[in-house]
PyMOL Python script that loads the backbone (N, CA, C, O; Angstrom):
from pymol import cmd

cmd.read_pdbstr("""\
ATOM      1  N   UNK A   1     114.641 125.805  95.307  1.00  0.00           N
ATOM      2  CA  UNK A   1     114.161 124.435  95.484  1.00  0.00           C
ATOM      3  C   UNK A   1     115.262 123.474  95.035  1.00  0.00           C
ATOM      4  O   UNK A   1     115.757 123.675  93.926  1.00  0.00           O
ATOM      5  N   UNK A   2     115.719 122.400  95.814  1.00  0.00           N
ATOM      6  CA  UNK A   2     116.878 121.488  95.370  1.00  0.00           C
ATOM      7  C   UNK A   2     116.393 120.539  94.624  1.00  0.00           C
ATOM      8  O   UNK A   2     115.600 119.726  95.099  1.00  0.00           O
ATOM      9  N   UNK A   3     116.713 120.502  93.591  1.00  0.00           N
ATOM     10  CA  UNK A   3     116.320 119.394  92.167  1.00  0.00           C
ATOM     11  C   UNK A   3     116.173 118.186  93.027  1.00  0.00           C
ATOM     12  O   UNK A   3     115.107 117.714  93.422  1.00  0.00           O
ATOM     13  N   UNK A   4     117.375 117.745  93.269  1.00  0.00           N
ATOM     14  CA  UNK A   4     117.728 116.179  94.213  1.00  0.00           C
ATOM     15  C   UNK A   4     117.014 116.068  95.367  1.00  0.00           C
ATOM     16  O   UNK A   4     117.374 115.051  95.960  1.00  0.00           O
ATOM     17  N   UNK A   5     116.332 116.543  95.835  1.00  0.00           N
ATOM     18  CA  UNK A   5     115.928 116.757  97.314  1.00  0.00           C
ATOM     19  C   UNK A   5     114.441 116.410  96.681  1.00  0.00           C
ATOM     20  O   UNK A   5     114.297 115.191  96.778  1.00  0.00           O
ATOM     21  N   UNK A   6     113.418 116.942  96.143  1.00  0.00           N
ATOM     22  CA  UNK A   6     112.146 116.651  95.827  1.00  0.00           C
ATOM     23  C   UNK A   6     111.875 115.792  94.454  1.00  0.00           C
ATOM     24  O   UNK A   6     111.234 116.182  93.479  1.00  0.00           O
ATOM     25  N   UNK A   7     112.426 114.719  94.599  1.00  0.00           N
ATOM     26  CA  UNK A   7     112.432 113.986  93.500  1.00  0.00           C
ATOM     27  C   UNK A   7     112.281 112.433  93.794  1.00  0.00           C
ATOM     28  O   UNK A   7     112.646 112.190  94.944  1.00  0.00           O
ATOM     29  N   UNK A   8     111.924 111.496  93.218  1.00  0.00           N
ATOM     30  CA  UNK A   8     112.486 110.222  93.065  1.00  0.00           C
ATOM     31  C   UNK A   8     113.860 109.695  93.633  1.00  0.00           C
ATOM     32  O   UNK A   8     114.815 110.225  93.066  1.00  0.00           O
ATOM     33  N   UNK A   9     114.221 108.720  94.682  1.00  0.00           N
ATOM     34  CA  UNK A   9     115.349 108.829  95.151  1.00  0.00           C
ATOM     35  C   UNK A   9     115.832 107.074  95.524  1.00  0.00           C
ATOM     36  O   UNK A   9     114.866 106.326  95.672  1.00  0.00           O
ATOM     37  N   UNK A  10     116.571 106.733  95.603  1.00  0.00           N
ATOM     38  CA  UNK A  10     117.359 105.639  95.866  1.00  0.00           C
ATOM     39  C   UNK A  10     117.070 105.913  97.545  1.00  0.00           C
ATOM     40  O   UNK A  10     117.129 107.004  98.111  1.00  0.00           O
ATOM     41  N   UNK A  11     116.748 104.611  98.144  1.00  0.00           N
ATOM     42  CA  UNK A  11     117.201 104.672  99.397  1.00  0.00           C
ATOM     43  C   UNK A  11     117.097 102.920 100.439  1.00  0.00           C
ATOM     44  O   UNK A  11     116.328 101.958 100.445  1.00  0.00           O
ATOM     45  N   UNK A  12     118.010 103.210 100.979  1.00  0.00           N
ATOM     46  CA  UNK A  12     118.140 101.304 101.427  1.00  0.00           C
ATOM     47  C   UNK A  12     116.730 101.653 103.080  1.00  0.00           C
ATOM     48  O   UNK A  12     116.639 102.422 104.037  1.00  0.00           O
ATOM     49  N   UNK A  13     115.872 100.398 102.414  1.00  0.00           N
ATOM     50  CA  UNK A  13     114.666 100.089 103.622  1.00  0.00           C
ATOM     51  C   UNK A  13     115.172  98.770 104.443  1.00  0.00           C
ATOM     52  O   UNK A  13     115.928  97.863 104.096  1.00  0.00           O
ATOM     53  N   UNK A  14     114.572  98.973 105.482  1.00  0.00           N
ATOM     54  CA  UNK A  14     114.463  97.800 106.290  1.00  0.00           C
ATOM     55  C   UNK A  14     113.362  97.033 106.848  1.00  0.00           C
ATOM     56  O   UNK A  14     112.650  97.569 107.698  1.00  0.00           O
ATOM     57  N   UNK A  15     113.138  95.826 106.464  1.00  0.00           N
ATOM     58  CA  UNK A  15     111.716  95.331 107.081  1.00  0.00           C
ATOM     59  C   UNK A  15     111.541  93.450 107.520  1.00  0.00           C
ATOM     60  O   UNK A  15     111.811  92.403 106.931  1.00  0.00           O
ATOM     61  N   UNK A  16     111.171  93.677 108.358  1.00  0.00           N
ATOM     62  CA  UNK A  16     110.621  91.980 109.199  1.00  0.00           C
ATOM     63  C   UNK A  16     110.469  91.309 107.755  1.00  0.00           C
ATOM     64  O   UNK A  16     109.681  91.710 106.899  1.00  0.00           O
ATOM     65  N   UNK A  17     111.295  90.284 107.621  1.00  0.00           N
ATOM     66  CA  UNK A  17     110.702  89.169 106.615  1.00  0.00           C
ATOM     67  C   UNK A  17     110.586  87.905 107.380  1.00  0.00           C
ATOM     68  O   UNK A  17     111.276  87.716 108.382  1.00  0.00           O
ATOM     69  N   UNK A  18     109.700  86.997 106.920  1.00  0.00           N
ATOM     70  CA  UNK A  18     108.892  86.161 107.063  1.00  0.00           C
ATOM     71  C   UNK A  18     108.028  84.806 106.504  1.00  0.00           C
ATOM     72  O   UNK A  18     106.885  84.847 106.048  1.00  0.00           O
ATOM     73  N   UNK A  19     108.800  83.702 106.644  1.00  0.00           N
ATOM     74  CA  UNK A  19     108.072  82.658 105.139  1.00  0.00           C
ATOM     75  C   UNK A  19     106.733  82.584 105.597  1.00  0.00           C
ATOM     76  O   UNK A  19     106.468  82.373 106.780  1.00  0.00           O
ATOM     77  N   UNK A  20     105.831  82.756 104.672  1.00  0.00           N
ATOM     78  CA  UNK A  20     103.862  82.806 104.894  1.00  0.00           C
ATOM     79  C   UNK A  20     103.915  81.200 105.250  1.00  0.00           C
ATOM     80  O   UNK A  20     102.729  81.039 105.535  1.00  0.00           O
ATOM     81  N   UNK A  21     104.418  80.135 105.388  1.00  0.00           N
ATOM     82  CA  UNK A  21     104.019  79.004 106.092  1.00  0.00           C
ATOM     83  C   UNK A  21     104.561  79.304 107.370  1.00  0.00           C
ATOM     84  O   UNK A  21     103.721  78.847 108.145  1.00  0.00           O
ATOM     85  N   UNK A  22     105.580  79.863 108.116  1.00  0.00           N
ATOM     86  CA  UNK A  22     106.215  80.080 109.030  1.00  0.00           C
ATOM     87  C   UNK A  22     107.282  78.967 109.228  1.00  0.00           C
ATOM     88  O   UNK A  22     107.570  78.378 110.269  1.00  0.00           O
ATOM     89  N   UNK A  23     107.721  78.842 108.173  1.00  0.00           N
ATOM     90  CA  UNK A  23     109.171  77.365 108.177  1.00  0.00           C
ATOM     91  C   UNK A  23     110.331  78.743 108.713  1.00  0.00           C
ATOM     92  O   UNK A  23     110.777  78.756 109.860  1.00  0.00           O
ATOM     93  N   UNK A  24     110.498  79.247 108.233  1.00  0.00           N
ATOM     94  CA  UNK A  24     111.644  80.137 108.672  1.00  0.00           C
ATOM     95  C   UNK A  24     111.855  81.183 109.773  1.00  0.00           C
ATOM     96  O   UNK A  24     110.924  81.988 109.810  1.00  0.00           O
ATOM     97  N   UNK A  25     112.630  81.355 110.503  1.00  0.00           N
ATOM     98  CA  UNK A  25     112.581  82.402 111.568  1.00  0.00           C
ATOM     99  C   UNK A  25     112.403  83.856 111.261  1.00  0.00           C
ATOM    100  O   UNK A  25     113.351  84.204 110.557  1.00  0.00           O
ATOM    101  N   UNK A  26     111.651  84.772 111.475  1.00  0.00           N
ATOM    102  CA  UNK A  26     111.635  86.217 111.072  1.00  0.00           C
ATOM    103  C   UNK A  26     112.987  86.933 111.500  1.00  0.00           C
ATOM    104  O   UNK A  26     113.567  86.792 112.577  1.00  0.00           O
ATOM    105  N   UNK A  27     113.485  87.980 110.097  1.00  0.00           N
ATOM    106  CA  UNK A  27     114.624  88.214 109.818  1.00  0.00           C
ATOM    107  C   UNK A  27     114.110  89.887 109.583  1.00  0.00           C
ATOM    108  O   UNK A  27     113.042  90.291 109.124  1.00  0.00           O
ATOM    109  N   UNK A  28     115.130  90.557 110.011  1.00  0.00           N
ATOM    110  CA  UNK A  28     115.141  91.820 109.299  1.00  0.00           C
ATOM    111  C   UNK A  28     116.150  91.919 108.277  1.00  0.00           C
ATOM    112  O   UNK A  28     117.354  91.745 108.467  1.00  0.00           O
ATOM    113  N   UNK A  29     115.507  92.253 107.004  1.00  0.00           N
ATOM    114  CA  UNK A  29     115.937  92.359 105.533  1.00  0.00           C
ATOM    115  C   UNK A  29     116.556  93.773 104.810  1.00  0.00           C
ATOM    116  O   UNK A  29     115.688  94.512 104.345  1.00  0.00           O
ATOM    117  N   UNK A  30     117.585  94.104 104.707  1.00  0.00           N
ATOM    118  CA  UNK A  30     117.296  95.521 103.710  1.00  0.00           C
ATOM    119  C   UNK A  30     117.627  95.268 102.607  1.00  0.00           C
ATOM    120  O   UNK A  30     118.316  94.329 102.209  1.00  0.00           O
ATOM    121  N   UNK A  31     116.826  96.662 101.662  1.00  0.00           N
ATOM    122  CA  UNK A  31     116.407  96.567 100.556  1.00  0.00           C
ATOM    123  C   UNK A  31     116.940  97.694  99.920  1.00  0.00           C
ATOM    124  O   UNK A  31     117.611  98.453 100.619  1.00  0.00           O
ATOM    125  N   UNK A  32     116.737  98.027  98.430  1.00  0.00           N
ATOM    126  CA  UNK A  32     116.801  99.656  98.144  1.00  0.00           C
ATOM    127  C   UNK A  32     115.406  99.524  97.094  1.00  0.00           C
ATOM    128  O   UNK A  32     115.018  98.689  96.276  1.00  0.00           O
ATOM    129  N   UNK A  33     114.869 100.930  97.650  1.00  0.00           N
ATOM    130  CA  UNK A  33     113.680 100.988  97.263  1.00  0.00           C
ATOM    131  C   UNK A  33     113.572 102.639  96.191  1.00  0.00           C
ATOM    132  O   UNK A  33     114.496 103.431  96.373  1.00  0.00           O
ATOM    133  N   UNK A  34     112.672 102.965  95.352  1.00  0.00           N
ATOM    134  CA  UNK A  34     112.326 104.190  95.162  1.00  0.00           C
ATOM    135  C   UNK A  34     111.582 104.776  96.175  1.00  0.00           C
ATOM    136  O   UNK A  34     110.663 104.133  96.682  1.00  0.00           O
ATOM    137  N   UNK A  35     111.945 106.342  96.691  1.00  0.00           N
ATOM    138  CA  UNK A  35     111.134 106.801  97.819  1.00  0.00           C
ATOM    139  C   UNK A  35     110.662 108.432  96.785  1.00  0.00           C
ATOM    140  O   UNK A  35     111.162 108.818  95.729  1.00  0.00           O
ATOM    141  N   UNK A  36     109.932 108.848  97.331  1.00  0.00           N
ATOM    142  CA  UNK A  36     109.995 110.342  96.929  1.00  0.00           C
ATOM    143  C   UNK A  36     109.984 111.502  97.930  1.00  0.00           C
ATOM    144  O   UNK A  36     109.026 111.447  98.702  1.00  0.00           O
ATOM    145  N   UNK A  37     110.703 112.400  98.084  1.00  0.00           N
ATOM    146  CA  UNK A  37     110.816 112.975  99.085  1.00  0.00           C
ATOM    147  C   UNK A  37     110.488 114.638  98.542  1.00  0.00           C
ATOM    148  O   UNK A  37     110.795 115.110  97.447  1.00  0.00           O
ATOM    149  N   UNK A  38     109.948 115.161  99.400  1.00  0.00           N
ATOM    150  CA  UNK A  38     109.151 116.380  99.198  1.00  0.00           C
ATOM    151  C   UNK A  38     110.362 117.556  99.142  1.00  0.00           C
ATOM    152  O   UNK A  38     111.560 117.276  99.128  1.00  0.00           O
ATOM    153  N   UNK A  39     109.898 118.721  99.116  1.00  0.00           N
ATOM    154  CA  UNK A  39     110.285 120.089  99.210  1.00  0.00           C
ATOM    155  C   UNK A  39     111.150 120.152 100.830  1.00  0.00           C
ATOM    156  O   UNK A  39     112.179 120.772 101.101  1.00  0.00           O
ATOM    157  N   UNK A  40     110.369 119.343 101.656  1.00  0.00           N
ATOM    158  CA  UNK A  40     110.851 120.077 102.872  1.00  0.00           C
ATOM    159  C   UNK A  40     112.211 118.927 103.277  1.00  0.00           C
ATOM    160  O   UNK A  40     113.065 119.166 104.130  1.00  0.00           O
ATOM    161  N   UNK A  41     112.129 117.466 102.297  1.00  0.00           N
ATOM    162  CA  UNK A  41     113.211 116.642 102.784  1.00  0.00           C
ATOM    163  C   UNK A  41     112.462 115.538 103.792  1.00  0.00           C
ATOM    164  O   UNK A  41     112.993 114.916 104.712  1.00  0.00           O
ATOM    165  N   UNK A  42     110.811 115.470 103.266  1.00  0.00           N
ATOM    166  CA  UNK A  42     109.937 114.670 104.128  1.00  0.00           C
ATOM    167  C   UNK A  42     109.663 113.417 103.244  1.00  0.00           C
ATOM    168  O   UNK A  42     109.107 113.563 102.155  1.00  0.00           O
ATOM    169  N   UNK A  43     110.050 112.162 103.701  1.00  0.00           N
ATOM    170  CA  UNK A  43     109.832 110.883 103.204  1.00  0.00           C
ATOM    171  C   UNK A  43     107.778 110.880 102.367  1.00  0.00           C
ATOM    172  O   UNK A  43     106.976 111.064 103.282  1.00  0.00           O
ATOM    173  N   UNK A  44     107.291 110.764 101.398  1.00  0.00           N
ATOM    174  CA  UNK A  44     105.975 110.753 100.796  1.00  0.00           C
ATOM    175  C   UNK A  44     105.557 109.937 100.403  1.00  0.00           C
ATOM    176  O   UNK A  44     104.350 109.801 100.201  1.00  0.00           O
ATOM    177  N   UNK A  45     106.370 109.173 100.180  1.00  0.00           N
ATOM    178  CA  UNK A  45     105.972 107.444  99.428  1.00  0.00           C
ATOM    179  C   UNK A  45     107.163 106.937  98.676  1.00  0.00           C
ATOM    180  O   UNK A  45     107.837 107.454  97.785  1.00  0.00           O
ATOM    181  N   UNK A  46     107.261 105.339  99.516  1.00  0.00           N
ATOM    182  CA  UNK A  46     107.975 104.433  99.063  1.00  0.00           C
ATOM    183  C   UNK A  46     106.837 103.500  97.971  1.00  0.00           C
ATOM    184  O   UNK A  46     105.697 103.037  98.017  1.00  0.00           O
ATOM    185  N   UNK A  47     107.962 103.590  97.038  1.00  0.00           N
ATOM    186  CA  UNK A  47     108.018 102.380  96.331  1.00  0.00           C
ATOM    187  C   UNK A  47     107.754 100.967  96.606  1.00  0.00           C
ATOM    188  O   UNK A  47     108.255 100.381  97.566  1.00  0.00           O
ATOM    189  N   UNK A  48     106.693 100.235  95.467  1.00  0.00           N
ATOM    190  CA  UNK A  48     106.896  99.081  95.919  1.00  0.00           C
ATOM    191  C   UNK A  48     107.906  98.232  95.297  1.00  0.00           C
ATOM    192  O   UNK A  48     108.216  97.281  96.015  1.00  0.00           O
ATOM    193  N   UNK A  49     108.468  98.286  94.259  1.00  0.00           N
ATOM    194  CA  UNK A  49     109.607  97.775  93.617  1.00  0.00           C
ATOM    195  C   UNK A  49     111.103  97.891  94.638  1.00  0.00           C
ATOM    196  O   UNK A  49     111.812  98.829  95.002  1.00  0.00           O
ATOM    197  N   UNK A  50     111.117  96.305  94.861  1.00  0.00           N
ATOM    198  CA  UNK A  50     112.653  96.002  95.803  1.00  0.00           C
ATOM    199  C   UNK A  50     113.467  95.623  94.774  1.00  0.00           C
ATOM    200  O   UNK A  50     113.352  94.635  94.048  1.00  0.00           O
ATOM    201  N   UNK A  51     114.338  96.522  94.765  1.00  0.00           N
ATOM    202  CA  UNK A  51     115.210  96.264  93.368  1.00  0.00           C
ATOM    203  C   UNK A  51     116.743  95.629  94.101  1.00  0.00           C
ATOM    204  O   UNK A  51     117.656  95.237  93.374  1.00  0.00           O
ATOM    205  N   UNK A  52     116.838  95.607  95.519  1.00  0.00           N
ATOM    206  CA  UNK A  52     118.077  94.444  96.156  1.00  0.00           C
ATOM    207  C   UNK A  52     117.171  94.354  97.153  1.00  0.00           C
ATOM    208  O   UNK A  52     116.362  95.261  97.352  1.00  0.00           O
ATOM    209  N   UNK A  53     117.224  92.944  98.083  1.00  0.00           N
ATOM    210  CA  UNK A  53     117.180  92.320  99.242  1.00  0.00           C
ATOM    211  C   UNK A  53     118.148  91.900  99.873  1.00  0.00           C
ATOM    212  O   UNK A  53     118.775  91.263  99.027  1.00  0.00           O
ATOM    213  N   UNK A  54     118.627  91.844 100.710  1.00  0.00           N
ATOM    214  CA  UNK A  54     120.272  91.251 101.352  1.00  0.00           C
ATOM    215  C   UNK A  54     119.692  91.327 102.681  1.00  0.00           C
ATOM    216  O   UNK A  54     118.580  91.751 102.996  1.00  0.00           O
ATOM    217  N   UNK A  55     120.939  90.682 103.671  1.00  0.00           N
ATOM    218  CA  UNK A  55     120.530  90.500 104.761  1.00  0.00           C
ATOM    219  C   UNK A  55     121.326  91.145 105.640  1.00  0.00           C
ATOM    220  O   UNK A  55     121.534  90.781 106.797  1.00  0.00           O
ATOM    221  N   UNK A  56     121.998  92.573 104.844  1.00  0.00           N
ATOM    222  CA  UNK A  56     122.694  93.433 105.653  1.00  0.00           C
ATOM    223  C   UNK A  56     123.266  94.196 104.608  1.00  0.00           C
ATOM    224  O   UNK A  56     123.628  93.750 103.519  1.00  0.00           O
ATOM    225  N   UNK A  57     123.358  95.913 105.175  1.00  0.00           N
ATOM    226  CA  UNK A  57     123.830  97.169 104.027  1.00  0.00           C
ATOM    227  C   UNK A  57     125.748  96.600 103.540  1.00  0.00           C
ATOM    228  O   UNK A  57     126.078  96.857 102.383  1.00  0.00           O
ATOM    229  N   UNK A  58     126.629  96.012 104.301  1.00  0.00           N
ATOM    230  CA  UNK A  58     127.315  95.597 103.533  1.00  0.00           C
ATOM    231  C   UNK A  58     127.631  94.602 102.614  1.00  0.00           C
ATOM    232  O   UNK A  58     128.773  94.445 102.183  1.00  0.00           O
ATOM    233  N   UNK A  59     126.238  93.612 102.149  1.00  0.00           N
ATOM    234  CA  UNK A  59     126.101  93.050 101.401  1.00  0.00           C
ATOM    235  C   UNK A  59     125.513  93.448 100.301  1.00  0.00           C
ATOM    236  O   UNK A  59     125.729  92.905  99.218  1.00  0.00           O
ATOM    237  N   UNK A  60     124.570  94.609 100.489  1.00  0.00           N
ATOM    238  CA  UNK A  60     124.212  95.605  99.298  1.00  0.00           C
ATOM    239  C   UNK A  60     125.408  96.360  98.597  1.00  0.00           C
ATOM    240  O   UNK A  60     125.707  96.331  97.403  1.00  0.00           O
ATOM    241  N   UNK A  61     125.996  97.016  99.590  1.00  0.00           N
ATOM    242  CA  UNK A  61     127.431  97.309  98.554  1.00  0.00           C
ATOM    243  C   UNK A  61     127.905  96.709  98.386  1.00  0.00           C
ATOM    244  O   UNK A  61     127.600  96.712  97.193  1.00  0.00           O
ATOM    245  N   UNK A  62     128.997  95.474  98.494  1.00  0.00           N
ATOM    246  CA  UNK A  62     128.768  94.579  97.503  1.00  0.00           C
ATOM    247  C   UNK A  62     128.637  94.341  96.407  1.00  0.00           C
ATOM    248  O   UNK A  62     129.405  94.185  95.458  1.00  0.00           O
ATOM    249  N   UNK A  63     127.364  94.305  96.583  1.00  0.00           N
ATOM    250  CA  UNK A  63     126.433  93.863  95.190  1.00  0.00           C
ATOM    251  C   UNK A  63     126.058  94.604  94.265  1.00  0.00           C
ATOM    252  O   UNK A  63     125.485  94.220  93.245  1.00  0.00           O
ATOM    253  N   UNK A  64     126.440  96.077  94.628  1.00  0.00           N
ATOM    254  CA  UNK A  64     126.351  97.178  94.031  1.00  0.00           C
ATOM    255  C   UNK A  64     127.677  97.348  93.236  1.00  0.00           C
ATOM    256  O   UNK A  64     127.723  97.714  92.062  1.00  0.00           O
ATOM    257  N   UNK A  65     128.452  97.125  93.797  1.00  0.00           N
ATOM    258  CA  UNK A  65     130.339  97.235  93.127  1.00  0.00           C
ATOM    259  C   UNK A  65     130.145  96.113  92.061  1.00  0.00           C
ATOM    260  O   UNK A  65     130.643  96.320  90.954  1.00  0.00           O
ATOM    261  N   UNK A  66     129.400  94.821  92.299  1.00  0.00           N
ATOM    262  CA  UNK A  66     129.647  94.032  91.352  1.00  0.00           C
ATOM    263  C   UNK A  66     128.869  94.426  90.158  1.00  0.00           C
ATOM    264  O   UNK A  66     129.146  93.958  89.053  1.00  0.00           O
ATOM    265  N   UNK A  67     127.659  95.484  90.384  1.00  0.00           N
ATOM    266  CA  UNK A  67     126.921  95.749  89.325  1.00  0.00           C
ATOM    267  C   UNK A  67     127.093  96.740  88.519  1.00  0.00           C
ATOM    268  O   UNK A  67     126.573  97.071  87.453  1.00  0.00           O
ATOM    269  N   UNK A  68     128.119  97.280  89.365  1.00  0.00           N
ATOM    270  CA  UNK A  68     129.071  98.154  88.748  1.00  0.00           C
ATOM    271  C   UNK A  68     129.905  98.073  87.880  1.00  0.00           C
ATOM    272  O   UNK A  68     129.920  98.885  86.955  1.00  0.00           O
ATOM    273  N   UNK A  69     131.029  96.803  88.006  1.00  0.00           N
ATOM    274  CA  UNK A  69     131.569  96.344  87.091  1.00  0.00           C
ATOM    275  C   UNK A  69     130.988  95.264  85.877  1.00  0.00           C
ATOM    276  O   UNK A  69     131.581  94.627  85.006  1.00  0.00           O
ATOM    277  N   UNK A  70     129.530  95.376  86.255  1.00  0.00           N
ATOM    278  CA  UNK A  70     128.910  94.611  85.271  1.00  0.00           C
ATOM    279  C   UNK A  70     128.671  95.479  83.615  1.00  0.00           C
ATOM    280  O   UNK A  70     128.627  95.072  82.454  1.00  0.00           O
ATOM    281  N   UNK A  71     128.549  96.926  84.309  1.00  0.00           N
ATOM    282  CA  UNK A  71     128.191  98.334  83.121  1.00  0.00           C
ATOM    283  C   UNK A  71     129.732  98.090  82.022  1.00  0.00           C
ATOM    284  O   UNK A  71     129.715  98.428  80.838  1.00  0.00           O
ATOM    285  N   UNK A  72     130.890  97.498  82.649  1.00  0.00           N
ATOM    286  CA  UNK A  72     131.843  97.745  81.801  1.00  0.00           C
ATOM    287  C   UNK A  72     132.106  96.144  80.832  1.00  0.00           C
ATOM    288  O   UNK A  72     133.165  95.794  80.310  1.00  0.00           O
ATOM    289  N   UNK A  73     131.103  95.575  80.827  1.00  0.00           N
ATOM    290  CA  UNK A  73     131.479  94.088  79.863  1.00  0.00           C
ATOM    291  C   UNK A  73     129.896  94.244  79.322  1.00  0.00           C
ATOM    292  O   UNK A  73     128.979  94.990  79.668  1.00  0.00           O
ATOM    293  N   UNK A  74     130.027  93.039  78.169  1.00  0.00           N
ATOM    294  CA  UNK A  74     128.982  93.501  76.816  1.00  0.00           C
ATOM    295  C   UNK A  74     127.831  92.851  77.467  1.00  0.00           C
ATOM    296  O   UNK A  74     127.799  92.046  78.397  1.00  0.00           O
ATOM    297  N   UNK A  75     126.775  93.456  76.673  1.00  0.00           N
ATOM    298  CA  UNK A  75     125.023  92.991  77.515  1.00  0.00           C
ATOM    299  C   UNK A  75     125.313  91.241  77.414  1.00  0.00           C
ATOM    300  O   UNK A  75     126.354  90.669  77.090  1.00  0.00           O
ATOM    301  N   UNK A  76     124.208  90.753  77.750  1.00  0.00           N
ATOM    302  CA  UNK A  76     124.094  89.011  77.296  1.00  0.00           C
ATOM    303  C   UNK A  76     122.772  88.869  77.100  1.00  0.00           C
ATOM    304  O   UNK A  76     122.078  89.344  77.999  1.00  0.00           O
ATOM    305  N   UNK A  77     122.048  88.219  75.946  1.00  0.00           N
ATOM    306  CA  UNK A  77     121.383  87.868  75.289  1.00  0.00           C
ATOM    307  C   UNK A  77     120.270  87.265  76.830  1.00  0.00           C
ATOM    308  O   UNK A  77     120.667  86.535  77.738  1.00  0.00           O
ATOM    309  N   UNK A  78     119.237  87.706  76.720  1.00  0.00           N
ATOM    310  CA  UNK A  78     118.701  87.145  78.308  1.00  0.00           C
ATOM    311  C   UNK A  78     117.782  86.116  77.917  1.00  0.00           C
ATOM    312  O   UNK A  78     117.009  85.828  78.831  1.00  0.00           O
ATOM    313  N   UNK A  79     117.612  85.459  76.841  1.00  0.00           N
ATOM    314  CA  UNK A  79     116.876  84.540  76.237  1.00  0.00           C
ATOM    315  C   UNK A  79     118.123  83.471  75.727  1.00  0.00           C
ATOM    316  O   UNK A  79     117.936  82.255  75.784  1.00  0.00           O
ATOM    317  N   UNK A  80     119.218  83.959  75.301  1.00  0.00           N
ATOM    318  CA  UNK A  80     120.257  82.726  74.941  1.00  0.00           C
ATOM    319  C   UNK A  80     121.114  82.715  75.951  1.00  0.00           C
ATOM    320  O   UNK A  80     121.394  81.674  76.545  1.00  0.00           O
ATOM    321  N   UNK A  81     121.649  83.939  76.266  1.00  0.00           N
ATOM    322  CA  UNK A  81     122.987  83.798  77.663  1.00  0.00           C
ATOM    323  C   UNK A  81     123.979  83.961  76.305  1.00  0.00           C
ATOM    324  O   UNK A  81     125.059  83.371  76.280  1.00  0.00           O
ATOM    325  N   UNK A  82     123.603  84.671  75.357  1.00  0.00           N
ATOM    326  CA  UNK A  82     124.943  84.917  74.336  1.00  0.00           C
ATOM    327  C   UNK A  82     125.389  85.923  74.798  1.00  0.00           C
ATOM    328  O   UNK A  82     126.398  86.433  74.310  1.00  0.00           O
TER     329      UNK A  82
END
""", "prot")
cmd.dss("prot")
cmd.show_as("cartoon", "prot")
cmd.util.cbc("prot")
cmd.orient("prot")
C-alpha cells in the first residue's frame, strides 16, 4: 500500500467563481485544496479549506516560491507586525 497515495494530499482545484450580486463576470479560479485519495489513486473527498485562490496555476507558483522564502526570515508578531 503507498503511504502517499492513500492519504491527505495537496492538490490545485478549479472552479466557476462568481460575485452573489452578479457585479462581476464569472471567472474560472484555481485553488489548492486538501483532497484524500484512496488505495486505488481514486479522488474521495475534497476539502473545504482554499488555502490559495489565483486566477491561474502560474500565479500559484509564484506564490508558493514567495512562501517559500517566507520559512527562511523570523515569524512577525500577527497582532503587532513585530
Amino acid at each position: 500500500m503507498n503511504e502517499e497515495i492513500m492519504s491527505w494530499n495537496f492538490r490545485i482545484t478549479k472552479e466557476l467563481r462568481t460575485h452573489k450580486d452578479g457585479r462581476y463576470d464569472p471567472k474560472i479560479m484555481y485553488g489548492i485544496r486538501d483532497v484524500f485519495v484512496d488505495e486505488n489513486g481514486d479522488i474521495v473527498n475534497i476539502g473545504s479549506k482554499l488555502y490559495i485562490l489565483l486566477e491561474n496555476v502560474d500565479n500559484i507558483k509564484l506564490a508558493l516560491q514567495k512562501m517559500l522564502l517566507a520559512c527562511d526570515k523570523p515569524a512577525i508578531d500577527y497582532l503587532t507586525g513585530e
